[in-house]
N, C-alpha and C positions, 0 to 999 in steps of 0.2 A: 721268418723268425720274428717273436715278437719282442719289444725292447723288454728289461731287465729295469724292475724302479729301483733301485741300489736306496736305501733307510738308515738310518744311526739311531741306535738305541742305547739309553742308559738303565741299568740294569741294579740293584740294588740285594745283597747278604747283607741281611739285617739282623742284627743280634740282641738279646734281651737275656742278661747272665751267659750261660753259656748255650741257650736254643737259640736257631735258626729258623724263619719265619717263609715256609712256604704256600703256594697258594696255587686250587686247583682248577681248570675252568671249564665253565659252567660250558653246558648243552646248547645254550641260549644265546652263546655268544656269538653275534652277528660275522665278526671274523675268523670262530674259529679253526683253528687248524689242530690243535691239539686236545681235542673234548676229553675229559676226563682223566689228564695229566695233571703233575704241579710242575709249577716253574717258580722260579724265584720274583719278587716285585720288580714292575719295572715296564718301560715301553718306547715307542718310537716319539723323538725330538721333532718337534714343530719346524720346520723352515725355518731358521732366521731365529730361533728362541734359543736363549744360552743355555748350553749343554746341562750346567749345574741346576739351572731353573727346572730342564726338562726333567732331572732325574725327580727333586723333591715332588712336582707337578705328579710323575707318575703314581711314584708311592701315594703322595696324599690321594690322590683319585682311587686306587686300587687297593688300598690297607686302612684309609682314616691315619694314619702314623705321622707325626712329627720325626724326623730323623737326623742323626749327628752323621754327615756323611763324613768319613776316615779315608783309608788310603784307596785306590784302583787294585784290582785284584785279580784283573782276567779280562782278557779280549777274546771275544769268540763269534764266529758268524755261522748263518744257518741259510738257508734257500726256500720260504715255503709260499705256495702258489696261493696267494687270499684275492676271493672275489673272482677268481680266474687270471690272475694276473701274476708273475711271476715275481720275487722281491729276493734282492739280495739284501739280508738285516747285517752288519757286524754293530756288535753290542760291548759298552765298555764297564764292568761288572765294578761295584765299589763296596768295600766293606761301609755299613753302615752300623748306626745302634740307637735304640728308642725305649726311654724311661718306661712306655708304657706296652700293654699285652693284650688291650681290647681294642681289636681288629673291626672294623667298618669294610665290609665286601662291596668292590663295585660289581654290577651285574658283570662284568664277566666272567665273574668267579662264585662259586656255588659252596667250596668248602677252604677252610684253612687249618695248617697245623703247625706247630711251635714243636720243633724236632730238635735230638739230639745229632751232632753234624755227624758223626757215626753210622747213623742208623739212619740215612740218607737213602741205602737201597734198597729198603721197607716201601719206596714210594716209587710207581711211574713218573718219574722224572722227566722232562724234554733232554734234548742237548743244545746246548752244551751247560747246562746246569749242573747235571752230574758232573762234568769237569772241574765246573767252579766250586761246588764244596768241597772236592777232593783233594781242587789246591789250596781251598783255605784248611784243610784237613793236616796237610802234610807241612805247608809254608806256615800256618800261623799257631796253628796248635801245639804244634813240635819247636815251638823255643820253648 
């Protein structure tokens, strides 16, 4: 059996009025597992690099975005085999929010869309992304 790399990822719902910023990836991306899904911004923490740093680091790499990170919103883990190697990701999702709405793609993303959190199942999604707008659907929408 082979070992299991167990990752931590910071994960970011990113709001601008009332859209949700997702993003879908590209063909070309060296790691990918999900080719022509979206997922929400966000990636795996460096060794040793503080969590909060890792989340902004993502974003800015993946969206060009400055971000106001807000509360934690969702814990969720997924299994997927990159490179031939097996990873167990759990990721800790945080509402975020960004003055601005012009988007900088890093190459592993090929398209973006600025959605209403509603209309969420319009898109192939990953999971647990679905998860997490549907709790920010129900927990933050609904006060």
């Amino acid at each position: 059996m082979h070992p299991i790399r167990q990752r931590i990822a910071a994960k970011a719902l990113i709001l601008h009025g009332s859209k949700i910023l997702i993003l879908r990836e590209a063909a070309t991306y060296e790691e990918g597992t999900n080719i022509g899904k979206y997922h929400l911004p966000g990636g795996r923490i460096e060794p040793g690099e503080p969590f909060m740093d890792g989340l902004l680091r993502e974003v800015k790499e993946e969206t060009g975005l400055e971000v106001t990170v807000e509360q934690p919103l969702y814990v969720g883990e997924w299994h997927p085999t990159i490179k031939g190697e097996q990873n167990h990701i759990v990721a800790v999702f945080f509402m975020c929010r960004t003055k601005n709405t012009a988007v900088t793609l890093s190459e592993e993303h090929d398209q973006y869309q600025w959605i209403a959190p509603e209309g969420y199942g319009q898109f192939p999604l990953v999971d647990p992304d679905d998860k997490v707008i549907r709790t920010y659907i129900t927990g933050c929408l609904k006060r």
